[in-house]
N, C-alpha and C positions, 0 to 999 in steps of 0.2 A: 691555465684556466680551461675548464672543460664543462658543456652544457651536454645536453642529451645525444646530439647531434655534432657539434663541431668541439675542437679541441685547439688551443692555441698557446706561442710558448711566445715570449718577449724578451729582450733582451734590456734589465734596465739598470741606469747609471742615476749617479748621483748627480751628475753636473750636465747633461744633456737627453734629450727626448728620448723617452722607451722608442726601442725598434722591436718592429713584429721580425721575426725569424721565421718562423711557419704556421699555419691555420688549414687544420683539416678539416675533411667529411666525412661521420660515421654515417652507413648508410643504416644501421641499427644504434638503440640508445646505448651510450659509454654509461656504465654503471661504477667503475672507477678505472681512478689515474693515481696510477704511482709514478712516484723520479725515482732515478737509479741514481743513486748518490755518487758511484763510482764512479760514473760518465758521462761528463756533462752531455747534455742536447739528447740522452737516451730516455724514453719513460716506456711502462707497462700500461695499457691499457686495457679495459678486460670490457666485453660487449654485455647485454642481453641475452644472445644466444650462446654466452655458454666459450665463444671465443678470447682466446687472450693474445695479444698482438703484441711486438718490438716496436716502438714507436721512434727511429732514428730521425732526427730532425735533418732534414734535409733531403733524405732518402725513404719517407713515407713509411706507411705502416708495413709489418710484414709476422702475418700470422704465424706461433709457433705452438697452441695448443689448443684443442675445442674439447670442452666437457658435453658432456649428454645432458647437464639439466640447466635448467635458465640460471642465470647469472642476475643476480641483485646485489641493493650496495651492501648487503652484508659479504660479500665474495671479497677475502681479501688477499693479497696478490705479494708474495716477499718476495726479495730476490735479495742477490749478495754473488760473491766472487765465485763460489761452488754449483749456482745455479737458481732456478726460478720456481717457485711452488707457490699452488692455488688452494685457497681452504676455505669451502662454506661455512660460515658460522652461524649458521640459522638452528637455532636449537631451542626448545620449548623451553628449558632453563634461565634463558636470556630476558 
């Protein structure tokens, strides 16, 4: 789950109460949240400004690319085994 501000993962079962695992602080608004399928507890997070961050649950965010122009939730963020790419899709076509 992720709000403008915080971001948070859970951990939930069938048979026993969700646990929180981690709950962060952007100190800019998160404009999206991707999972990385490949690894649990890993996600993508991409800011406002334009930053995109490794988000290892347990071990906190840790920035790996900043773009020059503002980040909105058309900015969408793949990853996979070979690596990580960011693509604005904001196009007057749309």
């Amino acid at each position: 789950m992720c709000s403008d501000h915080q971001c948070g993962v859970w951990r939930v079962r069938e048979r026993t109460r969700s646990q929180t695992l981690e709950v962060i602080q952007n100190k800019l608004s998160a404009t999206c949240l991707s999972a990385i399928p490949h690894v649990q507890g890993d996600f993508l997070v991409a800011s406002e400004s334009g930053a995109a961050y490794l988000w290892a649950v347990g071990k906190g965010l840790q920035k790996f690319r900043q773009e020059d122009k503002w980040c909105d939730p058309r900015l969408m963020v793949y990853a996979d085994r070979t690596g990580v790419a960011l693509t604005n899709i904001r196009t007057k076509d749309l």
